[in-house]
mmCIF file of the C-alpha atoms, coordinates in Angstrom:
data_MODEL
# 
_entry.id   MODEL 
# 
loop_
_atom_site.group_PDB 
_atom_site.id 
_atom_site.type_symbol 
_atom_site.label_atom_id 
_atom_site.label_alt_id 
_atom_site.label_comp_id 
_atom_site.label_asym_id 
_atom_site.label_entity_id 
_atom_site.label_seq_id 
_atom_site.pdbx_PDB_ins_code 
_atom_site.Cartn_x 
_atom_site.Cartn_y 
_atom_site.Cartn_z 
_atom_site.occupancy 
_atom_site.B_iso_or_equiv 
_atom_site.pdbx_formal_charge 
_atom_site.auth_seq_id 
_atom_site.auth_comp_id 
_atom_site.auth_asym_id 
_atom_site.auth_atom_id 
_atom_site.pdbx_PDB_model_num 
ATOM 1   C CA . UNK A 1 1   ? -14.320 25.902  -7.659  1.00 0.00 ? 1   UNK A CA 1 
ATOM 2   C CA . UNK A 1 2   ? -12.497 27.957  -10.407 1.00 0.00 ? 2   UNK A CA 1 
ATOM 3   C CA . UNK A 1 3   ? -11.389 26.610  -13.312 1.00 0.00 ? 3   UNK A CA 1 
ATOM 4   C CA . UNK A 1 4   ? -7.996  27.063  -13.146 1.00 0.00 ? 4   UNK A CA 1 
ATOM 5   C CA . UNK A 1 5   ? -8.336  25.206  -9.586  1.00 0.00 ? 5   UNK A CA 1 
ATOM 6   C CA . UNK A 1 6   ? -10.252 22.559  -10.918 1.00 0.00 ? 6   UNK A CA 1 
ATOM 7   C CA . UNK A 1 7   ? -7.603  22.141  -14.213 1.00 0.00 ? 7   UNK A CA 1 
ATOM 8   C CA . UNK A 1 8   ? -4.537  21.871  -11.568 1.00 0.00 ? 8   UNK A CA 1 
ATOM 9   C CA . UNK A 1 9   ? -6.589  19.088  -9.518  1.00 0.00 ? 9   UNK A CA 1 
ATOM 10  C CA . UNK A 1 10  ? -6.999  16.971  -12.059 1.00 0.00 ? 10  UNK A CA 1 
ATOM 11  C CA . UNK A 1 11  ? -4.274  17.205  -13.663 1.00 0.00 ? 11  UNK A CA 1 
ATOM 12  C CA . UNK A 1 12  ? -2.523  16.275  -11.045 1.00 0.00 ? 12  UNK A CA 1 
ATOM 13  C CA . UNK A 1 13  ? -4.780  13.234  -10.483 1.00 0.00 ? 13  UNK A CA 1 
ATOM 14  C CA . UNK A 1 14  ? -3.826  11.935  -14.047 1.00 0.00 ? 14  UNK A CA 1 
ATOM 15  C CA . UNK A 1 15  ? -0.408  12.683  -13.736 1.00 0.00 ? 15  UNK A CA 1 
ATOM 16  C CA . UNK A 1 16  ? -0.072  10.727  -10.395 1.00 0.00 ? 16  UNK A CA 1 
ATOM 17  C CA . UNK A 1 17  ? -2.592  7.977   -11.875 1.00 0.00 ? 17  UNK A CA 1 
ATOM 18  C CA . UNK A 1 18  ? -0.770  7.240   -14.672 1.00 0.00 ? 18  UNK A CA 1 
ATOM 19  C CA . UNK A 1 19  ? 2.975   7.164   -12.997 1.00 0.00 ? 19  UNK A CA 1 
ATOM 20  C CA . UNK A 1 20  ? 3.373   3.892   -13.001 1.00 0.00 ? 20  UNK A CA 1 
ATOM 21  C CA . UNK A 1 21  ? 5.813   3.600   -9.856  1.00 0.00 ? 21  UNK A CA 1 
ATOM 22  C CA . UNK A 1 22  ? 3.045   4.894   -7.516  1.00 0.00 ? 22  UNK A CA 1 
ATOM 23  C CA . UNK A 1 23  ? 0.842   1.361   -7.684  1.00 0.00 ? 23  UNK A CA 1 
ATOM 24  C CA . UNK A 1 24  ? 0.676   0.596   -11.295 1.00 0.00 ? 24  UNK A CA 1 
ATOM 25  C CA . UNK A 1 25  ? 3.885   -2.235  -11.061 1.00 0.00 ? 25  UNK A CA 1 
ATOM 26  C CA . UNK A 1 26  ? 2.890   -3.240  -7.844  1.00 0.00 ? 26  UNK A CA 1 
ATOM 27  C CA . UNK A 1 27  ? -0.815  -4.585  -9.422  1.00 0.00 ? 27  UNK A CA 1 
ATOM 28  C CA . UNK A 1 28  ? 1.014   -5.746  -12.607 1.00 0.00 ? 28  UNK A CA 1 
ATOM 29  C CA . UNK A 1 29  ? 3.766   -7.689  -9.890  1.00 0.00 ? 29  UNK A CA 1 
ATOM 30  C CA . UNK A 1 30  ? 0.430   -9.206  -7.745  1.00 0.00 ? 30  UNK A CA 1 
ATOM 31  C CA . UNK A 1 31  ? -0.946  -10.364 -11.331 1.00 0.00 ? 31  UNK A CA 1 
ATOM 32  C CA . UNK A 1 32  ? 1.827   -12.007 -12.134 1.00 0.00 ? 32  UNK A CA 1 
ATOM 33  C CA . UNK A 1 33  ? 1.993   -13.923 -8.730  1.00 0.00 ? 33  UNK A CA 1 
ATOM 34  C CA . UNK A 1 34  ? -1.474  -14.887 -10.115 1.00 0.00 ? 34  UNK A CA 1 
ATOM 35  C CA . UNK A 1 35  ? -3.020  -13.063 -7.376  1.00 0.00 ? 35  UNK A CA 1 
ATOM 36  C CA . UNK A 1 36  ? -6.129  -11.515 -10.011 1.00 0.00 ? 36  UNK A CA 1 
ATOM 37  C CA . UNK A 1 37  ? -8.049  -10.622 -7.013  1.00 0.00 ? 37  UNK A CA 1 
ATOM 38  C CA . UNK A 1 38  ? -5.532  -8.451  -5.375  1.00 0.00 ? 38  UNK A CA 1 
ATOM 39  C CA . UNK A 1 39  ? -3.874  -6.947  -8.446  1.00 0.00 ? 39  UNK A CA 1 
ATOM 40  C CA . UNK A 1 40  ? -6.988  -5.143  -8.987  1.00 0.00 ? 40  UNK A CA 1 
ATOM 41  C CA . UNK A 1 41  ? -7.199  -3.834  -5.184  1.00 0.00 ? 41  UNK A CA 1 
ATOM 42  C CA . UNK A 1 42  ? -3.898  -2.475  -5.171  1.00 0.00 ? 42  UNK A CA 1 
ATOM 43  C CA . UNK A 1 43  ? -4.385  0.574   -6.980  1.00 0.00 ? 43  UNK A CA 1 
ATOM 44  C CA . UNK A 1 44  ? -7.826  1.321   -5.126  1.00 0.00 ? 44  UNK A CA 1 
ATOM 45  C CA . UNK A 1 45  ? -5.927  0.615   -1.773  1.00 0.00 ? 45  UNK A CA 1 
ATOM 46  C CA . UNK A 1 46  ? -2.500  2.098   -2.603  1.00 0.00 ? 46  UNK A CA 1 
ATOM 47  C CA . UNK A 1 47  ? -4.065  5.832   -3.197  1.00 0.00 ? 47  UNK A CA 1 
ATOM 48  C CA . UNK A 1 48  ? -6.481  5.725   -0.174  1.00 0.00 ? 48  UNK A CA 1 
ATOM 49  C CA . UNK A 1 49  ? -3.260  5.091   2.038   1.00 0.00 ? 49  UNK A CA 1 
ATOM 50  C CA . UNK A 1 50  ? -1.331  7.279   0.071   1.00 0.00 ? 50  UNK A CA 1 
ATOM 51  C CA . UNK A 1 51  ? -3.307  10.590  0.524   1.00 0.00 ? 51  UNK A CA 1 
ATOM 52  C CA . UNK A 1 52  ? -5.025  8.949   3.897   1.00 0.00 ? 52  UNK A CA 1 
ATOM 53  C CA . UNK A 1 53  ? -2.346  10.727  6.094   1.00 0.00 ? 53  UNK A CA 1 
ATOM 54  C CA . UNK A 1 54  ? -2.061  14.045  4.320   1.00 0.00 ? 54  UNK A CA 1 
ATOM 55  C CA . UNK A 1 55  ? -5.853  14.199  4.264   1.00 0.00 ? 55  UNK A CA 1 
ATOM 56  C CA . UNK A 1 56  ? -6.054  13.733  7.971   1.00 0.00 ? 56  UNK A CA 1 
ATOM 57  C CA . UNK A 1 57  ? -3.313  16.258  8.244   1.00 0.00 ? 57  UNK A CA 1 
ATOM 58  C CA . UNK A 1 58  ? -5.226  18.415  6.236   1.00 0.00 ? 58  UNK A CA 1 
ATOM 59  C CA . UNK A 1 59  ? -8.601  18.427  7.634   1.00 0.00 ? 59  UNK A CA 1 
ATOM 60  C CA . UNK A 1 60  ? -7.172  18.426  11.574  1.00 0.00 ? 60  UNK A CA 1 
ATOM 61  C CA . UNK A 1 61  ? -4.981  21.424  11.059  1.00 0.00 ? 61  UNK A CA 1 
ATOM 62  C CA . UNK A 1 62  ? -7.597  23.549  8.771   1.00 0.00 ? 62  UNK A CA 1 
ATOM 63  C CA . UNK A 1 63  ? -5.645  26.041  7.868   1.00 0.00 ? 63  UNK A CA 1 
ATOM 64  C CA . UNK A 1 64  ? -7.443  29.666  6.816   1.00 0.00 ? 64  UNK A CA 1 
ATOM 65  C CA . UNK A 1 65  ? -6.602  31.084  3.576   1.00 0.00 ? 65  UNK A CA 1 
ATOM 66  C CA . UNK A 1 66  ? -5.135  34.540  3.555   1.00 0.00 ? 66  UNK A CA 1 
ATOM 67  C CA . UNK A 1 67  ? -2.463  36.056  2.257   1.00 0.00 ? 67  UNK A CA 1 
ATOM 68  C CA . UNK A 1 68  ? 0.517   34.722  4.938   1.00 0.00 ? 68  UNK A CA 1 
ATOM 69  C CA . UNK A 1 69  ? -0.551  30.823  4.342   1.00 0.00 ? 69  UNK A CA 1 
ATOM 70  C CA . UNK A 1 70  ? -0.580  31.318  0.376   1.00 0.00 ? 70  UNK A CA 1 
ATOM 71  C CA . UNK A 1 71  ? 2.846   32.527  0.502   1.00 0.00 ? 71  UNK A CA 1 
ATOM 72  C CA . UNK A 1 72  ? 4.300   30.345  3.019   1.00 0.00 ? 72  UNK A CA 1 
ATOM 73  C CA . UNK A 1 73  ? 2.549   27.412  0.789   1.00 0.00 ? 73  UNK A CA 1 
ATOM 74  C CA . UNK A 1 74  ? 3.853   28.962  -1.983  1.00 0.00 ? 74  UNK A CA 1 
ATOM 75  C CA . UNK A 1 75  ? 7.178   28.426  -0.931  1.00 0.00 ? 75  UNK A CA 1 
ATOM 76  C CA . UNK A 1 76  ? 6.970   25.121  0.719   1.00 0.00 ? 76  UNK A CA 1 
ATOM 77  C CA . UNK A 1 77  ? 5.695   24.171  -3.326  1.00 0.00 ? 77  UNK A CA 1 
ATOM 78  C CA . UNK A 1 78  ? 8.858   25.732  -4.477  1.00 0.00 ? 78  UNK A CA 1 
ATOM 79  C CA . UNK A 1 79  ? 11.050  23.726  -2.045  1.00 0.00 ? 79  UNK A CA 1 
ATOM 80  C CA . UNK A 1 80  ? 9.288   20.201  -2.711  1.00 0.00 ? 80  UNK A CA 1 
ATOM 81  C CA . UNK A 1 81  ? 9.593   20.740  -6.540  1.00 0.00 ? 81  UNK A CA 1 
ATOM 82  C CA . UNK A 1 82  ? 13.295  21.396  -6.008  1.00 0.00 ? 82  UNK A CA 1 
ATOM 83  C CA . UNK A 1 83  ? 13.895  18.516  -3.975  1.00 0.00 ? 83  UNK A CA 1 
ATOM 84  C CA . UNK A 1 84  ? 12.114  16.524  -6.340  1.00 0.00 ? 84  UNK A CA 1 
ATOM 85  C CA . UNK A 1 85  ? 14.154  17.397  -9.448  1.00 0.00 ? 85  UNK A CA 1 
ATOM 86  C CA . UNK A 1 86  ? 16.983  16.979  -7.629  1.00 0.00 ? 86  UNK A CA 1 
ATOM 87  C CA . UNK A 1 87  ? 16.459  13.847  -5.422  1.00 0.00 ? 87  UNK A CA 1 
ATOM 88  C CA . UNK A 1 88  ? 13.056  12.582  -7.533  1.00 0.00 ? 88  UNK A CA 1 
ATOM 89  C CA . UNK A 1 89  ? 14.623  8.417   -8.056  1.00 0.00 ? 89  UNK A CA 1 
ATOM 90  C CA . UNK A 1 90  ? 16.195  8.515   -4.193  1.00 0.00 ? 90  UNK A CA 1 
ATOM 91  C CA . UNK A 1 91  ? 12.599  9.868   -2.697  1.00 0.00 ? 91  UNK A CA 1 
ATOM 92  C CA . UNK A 1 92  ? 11.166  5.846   -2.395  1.00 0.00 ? 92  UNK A CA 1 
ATOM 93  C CA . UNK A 1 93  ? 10.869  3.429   -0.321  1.00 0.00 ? 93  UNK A CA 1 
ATOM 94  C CA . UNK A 1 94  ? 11.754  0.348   -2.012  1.00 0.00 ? 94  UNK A CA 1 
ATOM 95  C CA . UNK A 1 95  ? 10.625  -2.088  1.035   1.00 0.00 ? 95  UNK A CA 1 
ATOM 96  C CA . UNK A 1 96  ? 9.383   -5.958  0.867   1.00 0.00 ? 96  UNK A CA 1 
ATOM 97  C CA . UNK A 1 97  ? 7.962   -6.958  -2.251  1.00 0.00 ? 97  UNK A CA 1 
ATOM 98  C CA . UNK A 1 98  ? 6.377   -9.746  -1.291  1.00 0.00 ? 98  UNK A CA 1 
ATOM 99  C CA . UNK A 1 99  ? 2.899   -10.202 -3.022  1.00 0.00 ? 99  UNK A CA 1 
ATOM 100 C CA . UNK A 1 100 ? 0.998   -8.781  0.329   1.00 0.00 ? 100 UNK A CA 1 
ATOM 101 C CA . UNK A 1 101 ? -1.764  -5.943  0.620   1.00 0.00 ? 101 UNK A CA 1 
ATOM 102 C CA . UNK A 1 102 ? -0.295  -5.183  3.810   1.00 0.00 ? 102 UNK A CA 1 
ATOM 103 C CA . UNK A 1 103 ? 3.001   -4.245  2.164   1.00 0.00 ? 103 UNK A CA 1 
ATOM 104 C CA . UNK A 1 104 ? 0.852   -2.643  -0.534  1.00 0.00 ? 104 UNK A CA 1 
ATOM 105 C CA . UNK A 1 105 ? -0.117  -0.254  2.640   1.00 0.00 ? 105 UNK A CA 1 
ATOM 106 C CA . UNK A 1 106 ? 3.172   0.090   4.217   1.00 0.00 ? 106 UNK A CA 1 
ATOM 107 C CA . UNK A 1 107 ? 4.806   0.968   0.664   1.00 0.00 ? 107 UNK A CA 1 
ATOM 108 C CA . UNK A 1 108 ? 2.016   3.649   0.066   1.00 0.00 ? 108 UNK A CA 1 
ATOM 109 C CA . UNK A 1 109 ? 2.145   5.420   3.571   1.00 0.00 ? 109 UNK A CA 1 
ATOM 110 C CA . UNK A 1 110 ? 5.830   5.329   4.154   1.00 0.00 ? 110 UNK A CA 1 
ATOM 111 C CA . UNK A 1 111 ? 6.084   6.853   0.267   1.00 0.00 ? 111 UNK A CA 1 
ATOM 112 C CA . UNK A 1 112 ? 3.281   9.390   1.164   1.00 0.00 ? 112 UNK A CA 1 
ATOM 113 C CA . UNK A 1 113 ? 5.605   10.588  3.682   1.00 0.00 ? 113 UNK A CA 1 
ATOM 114 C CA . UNK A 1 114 ? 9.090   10.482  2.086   1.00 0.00 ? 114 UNK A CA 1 
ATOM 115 C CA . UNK A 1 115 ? 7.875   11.994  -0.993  1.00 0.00 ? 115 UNK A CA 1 
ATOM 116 C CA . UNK A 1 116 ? 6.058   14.813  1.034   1.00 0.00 ? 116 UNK A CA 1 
ATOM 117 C CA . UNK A 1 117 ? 2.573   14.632  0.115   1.00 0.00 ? 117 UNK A CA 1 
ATOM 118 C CA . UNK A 1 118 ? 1.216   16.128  3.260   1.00 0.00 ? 118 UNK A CA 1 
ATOM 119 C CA . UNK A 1 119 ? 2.268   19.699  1.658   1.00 0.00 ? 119 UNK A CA 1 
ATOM 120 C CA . UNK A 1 120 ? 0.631   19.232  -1.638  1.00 0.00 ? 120 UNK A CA 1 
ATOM 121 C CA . UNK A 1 121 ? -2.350  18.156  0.136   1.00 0.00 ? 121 UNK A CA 1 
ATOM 122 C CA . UNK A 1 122 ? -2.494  21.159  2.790   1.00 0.00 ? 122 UNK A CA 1 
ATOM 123 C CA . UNK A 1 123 ? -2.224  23.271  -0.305  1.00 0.00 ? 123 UNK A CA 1 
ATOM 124 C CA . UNK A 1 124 ? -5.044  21.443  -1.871  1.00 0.00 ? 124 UNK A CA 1 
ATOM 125 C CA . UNK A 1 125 ? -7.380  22.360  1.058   1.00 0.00 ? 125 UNK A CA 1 
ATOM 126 C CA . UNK A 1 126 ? -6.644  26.362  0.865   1.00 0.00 ? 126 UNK A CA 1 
ATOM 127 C CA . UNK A 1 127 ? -7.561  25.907  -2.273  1.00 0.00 ? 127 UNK A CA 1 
ATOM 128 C CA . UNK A 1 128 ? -10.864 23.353  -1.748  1.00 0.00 ? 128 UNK A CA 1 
ATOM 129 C CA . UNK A 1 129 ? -11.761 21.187  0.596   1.00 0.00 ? 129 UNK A CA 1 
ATOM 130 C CA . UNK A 1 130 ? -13.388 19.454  -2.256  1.00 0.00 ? 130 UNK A CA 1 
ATOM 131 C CA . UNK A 1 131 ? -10.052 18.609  -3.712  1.00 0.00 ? 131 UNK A CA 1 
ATOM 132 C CA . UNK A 1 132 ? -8.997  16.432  -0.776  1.00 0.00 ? 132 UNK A CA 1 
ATOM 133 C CA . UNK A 1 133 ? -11.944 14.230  -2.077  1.00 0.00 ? 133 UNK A CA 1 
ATOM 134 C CA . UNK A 1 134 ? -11.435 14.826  -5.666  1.00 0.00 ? 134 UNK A CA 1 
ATOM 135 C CA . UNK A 1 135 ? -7.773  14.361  -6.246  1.00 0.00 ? 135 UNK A CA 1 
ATOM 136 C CA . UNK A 1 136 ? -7.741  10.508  -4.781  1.00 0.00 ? 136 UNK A CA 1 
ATOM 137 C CA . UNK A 1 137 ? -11.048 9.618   -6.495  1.00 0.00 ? 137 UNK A CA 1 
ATOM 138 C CA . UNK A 1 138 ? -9.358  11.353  -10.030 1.00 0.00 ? 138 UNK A CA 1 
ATOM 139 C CA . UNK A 1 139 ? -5.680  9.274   -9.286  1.00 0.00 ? 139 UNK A CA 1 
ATOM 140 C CA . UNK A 1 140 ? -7.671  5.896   -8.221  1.00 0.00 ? 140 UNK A CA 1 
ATOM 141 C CA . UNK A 1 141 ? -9.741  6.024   -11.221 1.00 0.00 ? 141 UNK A CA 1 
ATOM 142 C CA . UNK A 1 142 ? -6.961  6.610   -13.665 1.00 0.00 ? 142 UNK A CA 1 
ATOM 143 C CA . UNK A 1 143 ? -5.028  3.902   -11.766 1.00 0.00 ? 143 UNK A CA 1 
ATOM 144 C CA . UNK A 1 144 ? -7.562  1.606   -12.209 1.00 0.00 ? 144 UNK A CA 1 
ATOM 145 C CA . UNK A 1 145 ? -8.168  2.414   -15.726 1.00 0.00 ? 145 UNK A CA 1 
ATOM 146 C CA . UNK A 1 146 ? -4.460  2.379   -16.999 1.00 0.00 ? 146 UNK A CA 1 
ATOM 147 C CA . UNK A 1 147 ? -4.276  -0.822  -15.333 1.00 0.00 ? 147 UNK A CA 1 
ATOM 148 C CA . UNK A 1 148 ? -7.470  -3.143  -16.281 1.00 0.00 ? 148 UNK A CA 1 
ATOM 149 C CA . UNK A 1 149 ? -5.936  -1.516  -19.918 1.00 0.00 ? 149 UNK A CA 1 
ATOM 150 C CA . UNK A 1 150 ? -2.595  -3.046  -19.276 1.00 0.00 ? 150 UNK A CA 1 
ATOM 151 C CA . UNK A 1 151 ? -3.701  -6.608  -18.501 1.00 0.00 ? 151 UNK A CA 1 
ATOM 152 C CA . UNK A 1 152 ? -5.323  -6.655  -21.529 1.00 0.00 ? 152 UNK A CA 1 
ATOM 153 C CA . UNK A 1 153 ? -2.177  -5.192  -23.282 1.00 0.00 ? 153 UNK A CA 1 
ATOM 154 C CA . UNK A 1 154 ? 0.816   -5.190  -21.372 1.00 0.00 ? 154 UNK A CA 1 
ATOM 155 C CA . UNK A 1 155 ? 2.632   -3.256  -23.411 1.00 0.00 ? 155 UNK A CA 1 
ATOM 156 C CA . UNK A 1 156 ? 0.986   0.344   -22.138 1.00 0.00 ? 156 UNK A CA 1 
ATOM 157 C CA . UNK A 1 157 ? 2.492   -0.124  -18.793 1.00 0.00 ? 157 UNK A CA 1 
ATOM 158 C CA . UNK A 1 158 ? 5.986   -0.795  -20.616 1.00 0.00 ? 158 UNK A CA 1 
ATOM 159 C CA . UNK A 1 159 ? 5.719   2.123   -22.424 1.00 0.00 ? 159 UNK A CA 1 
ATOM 160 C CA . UNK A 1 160 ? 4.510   4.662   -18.987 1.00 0.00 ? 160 UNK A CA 1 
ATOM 161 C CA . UNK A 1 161 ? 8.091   3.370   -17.419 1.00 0.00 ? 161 UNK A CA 1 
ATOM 162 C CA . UNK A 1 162 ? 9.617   4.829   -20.281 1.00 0.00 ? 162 UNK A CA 1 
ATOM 163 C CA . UNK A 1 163 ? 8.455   8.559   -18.720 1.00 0.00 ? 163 UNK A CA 1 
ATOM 164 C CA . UNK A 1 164 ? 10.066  10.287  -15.977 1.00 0.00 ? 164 UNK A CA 1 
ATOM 165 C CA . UNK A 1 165 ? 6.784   11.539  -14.454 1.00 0.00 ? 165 UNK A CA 1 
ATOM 166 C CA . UNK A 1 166 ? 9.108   13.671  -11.902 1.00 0.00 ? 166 UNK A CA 1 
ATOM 167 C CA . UNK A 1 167 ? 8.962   15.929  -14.806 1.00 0.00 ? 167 UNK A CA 1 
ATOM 168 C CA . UNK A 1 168 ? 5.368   15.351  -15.271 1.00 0.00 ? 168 UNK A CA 1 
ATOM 169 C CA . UNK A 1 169 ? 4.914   15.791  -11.454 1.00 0.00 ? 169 UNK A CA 1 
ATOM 170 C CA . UNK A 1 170 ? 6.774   19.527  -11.169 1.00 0.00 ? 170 UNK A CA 1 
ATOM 171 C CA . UNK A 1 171 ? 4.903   20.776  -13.881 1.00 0.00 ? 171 UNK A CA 1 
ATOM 172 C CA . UNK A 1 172 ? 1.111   20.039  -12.377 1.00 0.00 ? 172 UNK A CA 1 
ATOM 173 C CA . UNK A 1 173 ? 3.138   21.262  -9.053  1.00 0.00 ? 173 UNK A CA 1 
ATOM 174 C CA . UNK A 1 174 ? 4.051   24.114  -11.037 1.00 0.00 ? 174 UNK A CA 1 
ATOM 175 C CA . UNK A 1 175 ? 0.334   24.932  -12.209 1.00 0.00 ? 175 UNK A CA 1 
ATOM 176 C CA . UNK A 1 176 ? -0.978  24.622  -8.809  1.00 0.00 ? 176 UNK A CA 1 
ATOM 177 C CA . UNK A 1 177 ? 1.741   26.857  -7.506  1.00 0.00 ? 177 UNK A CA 1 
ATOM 178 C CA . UNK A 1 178 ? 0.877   29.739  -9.723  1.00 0.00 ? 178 UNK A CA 1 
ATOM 179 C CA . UNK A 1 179 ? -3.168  28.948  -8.827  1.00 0.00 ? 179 UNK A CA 1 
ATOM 180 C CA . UNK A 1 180 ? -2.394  28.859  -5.061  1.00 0.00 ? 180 UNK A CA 1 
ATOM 181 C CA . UNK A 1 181 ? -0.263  32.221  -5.629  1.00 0.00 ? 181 UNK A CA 1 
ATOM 182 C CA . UNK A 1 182 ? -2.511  33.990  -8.394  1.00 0.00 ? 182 UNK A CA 1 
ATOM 183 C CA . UNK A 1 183 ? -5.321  35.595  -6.385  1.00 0.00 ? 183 UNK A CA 1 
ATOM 184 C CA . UNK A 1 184 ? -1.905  37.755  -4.493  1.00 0.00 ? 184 UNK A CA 1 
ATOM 185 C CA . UNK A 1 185 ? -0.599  39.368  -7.520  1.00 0.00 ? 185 UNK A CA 1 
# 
């Protein structure tokens, strides 16, 4: 895996592990139902569902890497970093927040697919099909990190909502654009 490849990968992973509206308030909101247990679950189980489908999409499609697929990836990049500066805040399902892992699931999957994942992903596997492994094992460690760190000290996870990671987000997007389009120029 080249570097560059590698850098936009993880990357990526942090970025998404530390936003704290992908999982990191939902473990926070099960601790303070005083479900300890759970809380610490959540961010395991809310970025297996999340990438789950796009993974599946991913490996059942296989797509070949030439020249045609970078460029029409390329693009479809482009198009879901536009809508995402554009519509980033409207892009989530808000759903029931009831203190439940199986609305933990439902929240992750139906965001997976409103926020478009599935293209980032089948991007991911031109690149690697390592990265389909490596991105959710980078994002569910820093999940899991950020938040045994906020328990202990709450205030971290008050101070991530202060980010807009959308920002955060188009930028690793960006990087992985210009790796996925690099080897064409």
């Amino acid at each position: 895996m080249l570097p560059l490849t590698l850098i936009a990968i993880l990357s990526l992973g942090i970025v998404e592990g530390l936003d704290p509206y992908k999982g990191l308030l939902f473990s926070y909101y099960f601790y303070s139902f005083r479900k300890v247990k759970e809380s610490y679950v959540v961010p395991i189980l809310s970025s297996i569902t999340y990438y789950m489908i796009g993974i599946l999409i991913a490996v059942l499609l296989n797509i070949s890497d030439n020249a045609l697929t970078r460029g029409i990836m390329f693009f479809l990049l482009l198009a879901h970093m536009l809508i995402k500066l554009i519509m980033g805040k409207v892009l989530h399902y808000p759903g029931n927040m009831r203190p439940k892992i199986l609305n933990v699931i439902q929240w992750s999957t139906l965001n997976s697919i409103i926020q478009m994942n599935v293209i980032v992903l089948l991007t991911l596997s031109i690149l690697s099909k390592l990265s389909l492994i490596l991105l959710p094992i980078t994002v569910v460690i820093v999940r899991e990190t950020t938040y045994c760190l906020s328990v202990k000290n709450n205030r971290i996870l008050l101070n991530l909502t202060e980010y807009n990671f959308d920002y955060f987000y188009i930028i690793t997007i960006s990087l992985l654009s210009i790796v996925l389009i690099l080897p064409l120029l």
